[in-house]
N, C-alpha and C positions, 0 to 999 in steps of 0.2 A: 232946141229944148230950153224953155225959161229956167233962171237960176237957181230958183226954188223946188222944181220941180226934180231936176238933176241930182240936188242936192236932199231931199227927200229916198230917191232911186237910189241913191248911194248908202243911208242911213237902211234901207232896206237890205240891200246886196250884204251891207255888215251884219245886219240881225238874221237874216237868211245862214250865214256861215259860219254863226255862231252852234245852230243846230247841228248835231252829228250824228243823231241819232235817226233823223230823220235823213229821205231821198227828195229834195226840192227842188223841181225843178221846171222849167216851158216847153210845149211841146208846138209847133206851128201846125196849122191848119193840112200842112200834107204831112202829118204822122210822125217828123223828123223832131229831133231832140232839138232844143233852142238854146238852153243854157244847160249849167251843169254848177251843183255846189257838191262842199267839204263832203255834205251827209252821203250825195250819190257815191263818192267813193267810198266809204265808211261801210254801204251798206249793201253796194253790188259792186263795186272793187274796182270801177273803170276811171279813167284819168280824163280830163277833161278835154284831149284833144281824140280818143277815144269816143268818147261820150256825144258830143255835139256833133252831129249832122246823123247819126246813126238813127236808124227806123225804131219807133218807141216801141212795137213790136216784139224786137227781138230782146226784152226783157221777159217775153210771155214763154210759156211752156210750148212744146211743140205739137201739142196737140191742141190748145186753147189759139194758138195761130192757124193751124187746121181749119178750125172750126167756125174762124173770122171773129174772135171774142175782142182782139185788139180793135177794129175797125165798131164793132157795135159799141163798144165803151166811151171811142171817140162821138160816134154818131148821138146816142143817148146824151153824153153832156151837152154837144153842141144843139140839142131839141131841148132840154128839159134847164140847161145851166150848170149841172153838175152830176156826177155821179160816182157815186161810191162802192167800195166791194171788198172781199175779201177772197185769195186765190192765188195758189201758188206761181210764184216767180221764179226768174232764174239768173243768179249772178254772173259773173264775167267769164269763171272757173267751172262754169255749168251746173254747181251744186243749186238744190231747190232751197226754198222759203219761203214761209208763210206770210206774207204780206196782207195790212190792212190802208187802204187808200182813197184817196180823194181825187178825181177829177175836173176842174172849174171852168165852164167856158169865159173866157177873156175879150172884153168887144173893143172897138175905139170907139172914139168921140161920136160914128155916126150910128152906133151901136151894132156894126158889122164883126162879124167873127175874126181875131185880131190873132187869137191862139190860145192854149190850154194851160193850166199851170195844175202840176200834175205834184201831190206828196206824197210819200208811204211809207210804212215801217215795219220793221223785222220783228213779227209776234209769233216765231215758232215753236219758243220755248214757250207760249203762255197755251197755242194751240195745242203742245202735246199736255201741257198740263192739264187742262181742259176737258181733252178728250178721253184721257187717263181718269180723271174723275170724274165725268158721265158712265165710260164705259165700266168701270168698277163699282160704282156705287150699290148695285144689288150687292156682287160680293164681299164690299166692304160691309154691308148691313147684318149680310149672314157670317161673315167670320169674324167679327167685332161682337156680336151677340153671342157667340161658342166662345169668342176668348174672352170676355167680360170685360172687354175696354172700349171706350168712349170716342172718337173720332170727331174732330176737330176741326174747321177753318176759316183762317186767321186772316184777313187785307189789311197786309201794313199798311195801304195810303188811306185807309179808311177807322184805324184800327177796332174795327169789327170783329166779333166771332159767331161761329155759328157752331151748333153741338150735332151729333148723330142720335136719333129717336132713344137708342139707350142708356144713356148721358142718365134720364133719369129714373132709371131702372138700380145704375151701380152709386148712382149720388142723390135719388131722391129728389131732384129738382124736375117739376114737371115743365115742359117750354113756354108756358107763359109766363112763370116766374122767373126764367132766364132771360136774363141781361145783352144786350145787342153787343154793347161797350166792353172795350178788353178791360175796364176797370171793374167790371163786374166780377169777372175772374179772379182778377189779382186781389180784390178784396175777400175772397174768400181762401187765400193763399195766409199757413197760419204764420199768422207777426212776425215770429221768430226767421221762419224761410224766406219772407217776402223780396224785403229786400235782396238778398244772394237769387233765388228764381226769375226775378226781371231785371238784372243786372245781367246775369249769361247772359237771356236772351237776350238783350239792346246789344252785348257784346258782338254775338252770334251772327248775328245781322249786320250789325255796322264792318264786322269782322272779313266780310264773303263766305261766311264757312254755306256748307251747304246743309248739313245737320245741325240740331239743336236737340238735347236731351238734360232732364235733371229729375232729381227727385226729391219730393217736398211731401208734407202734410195739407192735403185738402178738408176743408167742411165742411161736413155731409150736411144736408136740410136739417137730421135732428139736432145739428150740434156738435156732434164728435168731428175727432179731425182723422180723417183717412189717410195713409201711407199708400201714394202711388208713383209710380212711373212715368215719366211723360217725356218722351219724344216724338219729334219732328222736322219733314222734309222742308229746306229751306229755296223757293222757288222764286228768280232771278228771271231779268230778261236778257238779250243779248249783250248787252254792254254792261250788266251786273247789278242792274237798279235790284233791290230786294220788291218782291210782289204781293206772294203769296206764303202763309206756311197753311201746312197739312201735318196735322198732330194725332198721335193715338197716346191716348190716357189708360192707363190699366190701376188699378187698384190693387196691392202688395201687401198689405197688412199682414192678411193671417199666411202668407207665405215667408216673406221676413220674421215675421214671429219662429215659424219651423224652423227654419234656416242657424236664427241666433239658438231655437232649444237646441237643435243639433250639434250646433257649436258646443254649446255649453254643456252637453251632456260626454263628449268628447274630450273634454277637461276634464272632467268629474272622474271619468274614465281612467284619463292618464296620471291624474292623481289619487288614485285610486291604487293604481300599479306600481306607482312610487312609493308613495304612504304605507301598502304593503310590505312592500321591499323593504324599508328603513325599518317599520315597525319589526318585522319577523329577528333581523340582526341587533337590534335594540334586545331585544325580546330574551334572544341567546346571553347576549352579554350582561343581561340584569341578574338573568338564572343564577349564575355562577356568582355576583356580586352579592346576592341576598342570599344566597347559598350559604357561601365563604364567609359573606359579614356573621352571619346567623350564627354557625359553627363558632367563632371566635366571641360571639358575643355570652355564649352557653358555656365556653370554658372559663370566663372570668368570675370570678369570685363574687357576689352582691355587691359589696362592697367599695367594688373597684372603682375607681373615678375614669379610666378606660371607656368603659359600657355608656358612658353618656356619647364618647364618639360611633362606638358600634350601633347605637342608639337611633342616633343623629345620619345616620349613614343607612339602615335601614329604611330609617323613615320616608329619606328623600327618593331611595330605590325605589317603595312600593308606591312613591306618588309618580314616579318613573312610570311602573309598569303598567300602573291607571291609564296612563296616555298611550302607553302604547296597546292596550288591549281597547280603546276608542278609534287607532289608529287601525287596526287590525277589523274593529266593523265597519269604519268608512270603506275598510279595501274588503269587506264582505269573506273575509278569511277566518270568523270567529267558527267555532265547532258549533254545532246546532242539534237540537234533539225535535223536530217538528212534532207534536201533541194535538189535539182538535182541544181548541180555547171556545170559551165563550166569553167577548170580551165585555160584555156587562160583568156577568161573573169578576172576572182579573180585575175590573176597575172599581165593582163595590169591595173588592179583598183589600185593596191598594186603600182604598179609602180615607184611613185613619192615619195613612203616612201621609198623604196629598196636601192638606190643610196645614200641617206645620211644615211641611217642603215650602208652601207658597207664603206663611206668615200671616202676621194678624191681620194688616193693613189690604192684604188681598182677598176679594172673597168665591169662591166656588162653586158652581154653577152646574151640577149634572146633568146631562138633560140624553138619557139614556131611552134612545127605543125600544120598545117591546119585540120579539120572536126576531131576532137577527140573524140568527144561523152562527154557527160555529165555523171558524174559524182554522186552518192547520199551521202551525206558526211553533218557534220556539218560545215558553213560556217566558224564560230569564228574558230573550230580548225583545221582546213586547214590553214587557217593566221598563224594560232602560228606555224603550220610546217614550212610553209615558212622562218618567223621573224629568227626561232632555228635553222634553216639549212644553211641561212646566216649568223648569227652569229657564227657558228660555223665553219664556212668556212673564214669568217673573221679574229675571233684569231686565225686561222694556218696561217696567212701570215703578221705579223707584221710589214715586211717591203713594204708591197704590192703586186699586183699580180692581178688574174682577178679570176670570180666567174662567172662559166656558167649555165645559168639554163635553162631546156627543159622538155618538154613535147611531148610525142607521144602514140599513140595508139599502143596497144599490144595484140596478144592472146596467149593464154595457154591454151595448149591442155594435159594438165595433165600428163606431162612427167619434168617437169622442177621445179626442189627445190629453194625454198626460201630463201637457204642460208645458214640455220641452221642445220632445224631436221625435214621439212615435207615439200612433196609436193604444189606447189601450185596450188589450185582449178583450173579445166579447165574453160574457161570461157576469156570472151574482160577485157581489162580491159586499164587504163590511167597511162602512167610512170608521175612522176617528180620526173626529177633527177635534181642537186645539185652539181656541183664539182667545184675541186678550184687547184691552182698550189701552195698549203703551203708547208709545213714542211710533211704532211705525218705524217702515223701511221706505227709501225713494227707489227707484229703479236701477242704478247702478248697486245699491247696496244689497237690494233682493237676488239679484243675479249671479251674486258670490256668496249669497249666503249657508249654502252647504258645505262652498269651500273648506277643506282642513285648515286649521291657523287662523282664518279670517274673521275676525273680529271687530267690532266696533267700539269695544269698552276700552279703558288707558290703561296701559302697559300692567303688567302683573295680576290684572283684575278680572281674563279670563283668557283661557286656552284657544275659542274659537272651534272646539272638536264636538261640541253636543247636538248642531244639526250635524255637521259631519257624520259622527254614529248612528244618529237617527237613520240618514240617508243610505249608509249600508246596509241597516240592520233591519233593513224595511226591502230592500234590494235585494236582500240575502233572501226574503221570506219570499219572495215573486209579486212582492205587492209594489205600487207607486207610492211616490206621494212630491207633491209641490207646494208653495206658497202661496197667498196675495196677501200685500202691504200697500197703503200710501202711509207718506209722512202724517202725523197727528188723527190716523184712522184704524190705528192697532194694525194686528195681523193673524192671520189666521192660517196655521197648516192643518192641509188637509193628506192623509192617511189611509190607503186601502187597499186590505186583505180578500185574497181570494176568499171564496166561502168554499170550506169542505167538504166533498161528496157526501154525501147522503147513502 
C-alpha cells in the first residue's frame, strides 16, 4: 500500500473513532463484520474481538432475520450503491432500538464489489418523541382548547418554534403574524422578565434537566402584558444532546389576580379579629379612664389650676376612643340600627358639610342618578363612609383638585368579582363611588390600603384607620367595595349596597 495512501487510511481510522455516537463500521461481501469502531461499542455494546467476523445479521430483530430483511439490505445496496432505513435493532444485551442507517456499496479499483460500509444510530428517544406527538396531537388540540393553553415546539438545533392553532385564540396573534424565530418569542417576553425567562431556559438545557418551567409576563397583540405559565418537556437523545422542547403556555392573570384577592382578603380578616380584640379592651379601659378623669374633673373648683390636667387627659382619652371605635368598624363590631336610605336623599342632606370638609382649593362634583332604589343600611355609618372617602380623597390632592361623587343603580348577575377573592352576590344593588385627580396609589400601596395603621402620610399626620372604617362599615352593611389607582391618575372607590326589598 503506497505511503500516502496508508497514511490517509490512518487519518481516517482516527476521525472514524473519534465518533461515539455513531456504529461505523465494514461489512464483507459474505454478510460478516470487517471492522469494528468506539461508536459500535457505545451503541450495541460488543468488543471488537466480539464484533468482527460475527454475521451483520444478528444485529437484526428476529423476526426481520425471518423474513430475510438482512440479506435484501445487503442485496439492494450492492444493486443500487446504497441503502438506507429506519428499524429496530438489537444490542448485545438483547434489548431493542431504534436505529436510523446507511448502507454503502464499496468497489476496488476494477469496480468490483469490494464490501459495505455500514453506520447507524440510536434514535429511540427521538422515535418515542415523535410518535408521542403524532399520536397526541388531536388530543393535545382538544384539551389545550378546554384548558386554555397554547402548546409549543421548540428545535434547539434550529432554534425554531412552532405554536398550537390556539396560540391565537388566548394571545391574539393570528399564524401568519407569527414568527418562525425563537427571537420572535423572546421579544414579546416583557423587559423586565426577559432576561431571567432565557437565562433558566439556556440553563435548563445546557444543565441536562429534563423540565423547564417559569413564569413571566407576555404581550398580548393589543398590547397588554398577560401573566402566564409556561412549562416544558426537555427532549435529549441517547447520549444527552438537547433536541427538542414541548411547552404548554396557559395564561394566569385573572386567576393570580383571585388568588392574591384571596390572600388579601384573609388579612383583612385576620386583622380584623385583632383590631377587634385590642379595640374592645381599649375600649373597657378608656370607660373607666374618662369615667374617673370626668368625675375628678367635676369635683374641682373653676378655678382650680388641676382641671387643665383633667382637661388635658380627657381630651387625649376621647381622641383615644375615636380610634378605637374606627377600630371597632374595621372589625365590623360597631352596633347598627339598618333603616331603608335613599342615598341621594343622605348625600343632598350631607351637602353643606361636604364642601368645607374638602376646602376651598377642591372642588365638588355631584353627579347623582335618578330613581336608585333605597338602600337598607345604618344611617350613622353610611355618613362616616361618606366623611372617610372624602377625606381620603382630600389628602391625595394637597395642592387641589376636584372630588366626584355618584351614585347609580346596578345589577349583578353573579358573574362579576368583587375585586378581591369572591364573587359578588347576584342581586340590584346602589354604587357610591368616590374619586379624586390626586397623587394616586402604585400597586403595592393599593393593596394595603384598607389595611388598619397603613398609611402613606409622615408620622403624626395621620392614623391610617379611614379606609379601614370604611372597609367594615361597608362589610358590616352586606355590601362590597374596592379600589383602582395608578400613580399620577387619581383614584377612585367604589361602594355597593344591596338595594331593599320592595
Amino acid at each position: 500500500m503506497p505511503t500516502d495512501m496508508a497514511g490517509e487510511l490512518g487519518w481516517l481510522r482516527a476521525l472514524i473513532e473519534q465518533v461515539r455516537d455513531h456504529a461505523i463500521f465494514t461489512i464483507g461481501p459474505d454478510g460478516r463484520n470487517r471492522t469494528w469502531s468506539e461508536g459500535v461499542h457505545q451503541v450495541v455494546g460488543y468488543t471488537e474481538a466480539e464484533f468482527v467476523g460475527q454475521h451483520a445479521s444478528e444485529l437484526f430483530t428476529p423476526e426481520d432475520r425471518s423474513a430475510g430483511v438482512p440479506e435484501r439490505e445487503l442485496a439492494f445496496a450492492a444493486e443500487h450503491g446504497s441503502a438506507s432505513d429506519e428499524r429496530w435493532l438489537v444490542r448485545k444485551d438483547g434489548t431493542r432500538f431504534w436505529a436510523s442507517g446507511m448502507t454503502t456499496r464499496i468497489n476496488d479499483a476494477r469496480g468490483d464489489l469490494m464490501a459495505f460500509a455500514k453506520i447507524f444510530r440510536d434514535l429511540t428517544v427521538e422515535k418515542q418523541f415523535h410518535d408521542d406527538l403524532r399520536g397526541s396531537e388531536e388530543r393535545y388540540r382538544l384539551a389545550t382548547g378546554a384548558a386554555h393553553e397554547a402548546i409549543w415546539d421548540r428545535d434547539l438545533n434550529t432554534s425554531t418554534m412552532t405554536w398550537s392553532d390556539n396560540f391565537e385564540q388566548l394571545f391574539g396573534y393570528p399564524p401568519q403574524d407569527v414568527g418562525l424565530d425563537v427571537a420572535w418569542w423572546e421579544q414579546r417576553i416583557h423587559p423586565e422578565d426577559r432576561v431571567r425567562v432565557t437565562n433558566s431556559l439556556r440553563e435548563a438545557v445546557a444543565n441536562g434537566a429534563s423540565r423547564w418551567e417559569a413564569d413571566y409576563r407576555l404581550r398580548h397583540r393589543s398590547g397588554r402584558y398577560a401573566l402566564v405559565e409556561d412549562r416544558a418537556y426537555i427532549m435529549r437523545s441517547t447520549d444527552g444532546t438537547p433536541l427538542r422542547m414541548l411547552g404548554a403556555m396557559a395564561e394566569v392573570t385573572e386567576r393570580r389576580r383571585a388568588e392574591e384577592g384571596r390572600r388579601h382578603a384573609q388579612r383583612l380578616e385576620a386583622l380584623g379579629r385583632l383590631a377587634g380584640g385590642v379595640a374592645h379592651e381599649l375600649n373597657n379601659m378608656l370607660t373607666a379612664i374618662i369615667g374617673n378623669t370626668a368625675y375628678l374633673d367635676k369635683s374641682l373648683s373653676a378655678g382650680d389650676e388641676r382641671r387643665d390636667f383633667t382637661r388635658s387627659v380627657l381630651k387625649s382619652a376621647e381622641r383615644s376612643a375615636k380610634l378605637t371605635r374606627q377600630l371597632l368598624a374595621f372589625a365590623q363590631r360597631q352596633m347598627t340600627q339598618p333603616v331603608q336610605l335613599d342615598l341621594n336623599t343622605l348625600v343632598r342632606e350631607m351637602e353643606p358639610i361636604l364642601q368645607p370638609l374638602l376646602g376651598h382649593r377642591i372642588a365638588l362634583d355631584l353627579r347623582l342618578a335618578p330613581q336608585i332604589g333605597a338602600v337598607l343600611a345604618d344611617r350613622t355609618h353610611v355618613e362616616q363612609v361618606v366623611v372617610n372617602l372624602l377625606l381620603n380623597a382630600r389628602d391625595a390632592m394637597p395642592v387641589g383638585g376636584r372630588v366626584t361623587l355618584e351614585t347609580q343603580p346596578v345589577h349583578f348577575d353573579g358573574s362579576a368579582s368583587d375585586g378581591s377573592s369572591s364573587l359578588i352576590e347576584p342581586g340590584n344593588y346602589v354604587l357610591l363611588a368616590v374619586s379624586d385627580t390626586g397623587t394616586g396609589m402604585d400597586a403595592g400601596t393599593l393593596e394595603r390600603a384598607f389595611e388598619p395603621f397603613f398609611t402613606t402620610k409622615p408620622f403624626g399626620e395621620g392614623t391610617g384607620l379611614g379606609l379601614a372604617a370604611v372597609y367594615g362599615a361597608v362589610k358590616q352593611q352586606g355590601g362590597y367595595v374596592w379600589a383602582y389607582s395608578e400613580p399620577g391618575c387619581g383614584t377612585v372607590v367604589k361602594v355597593y349596597f344591596r338595594q331593599a326589598a320592595t
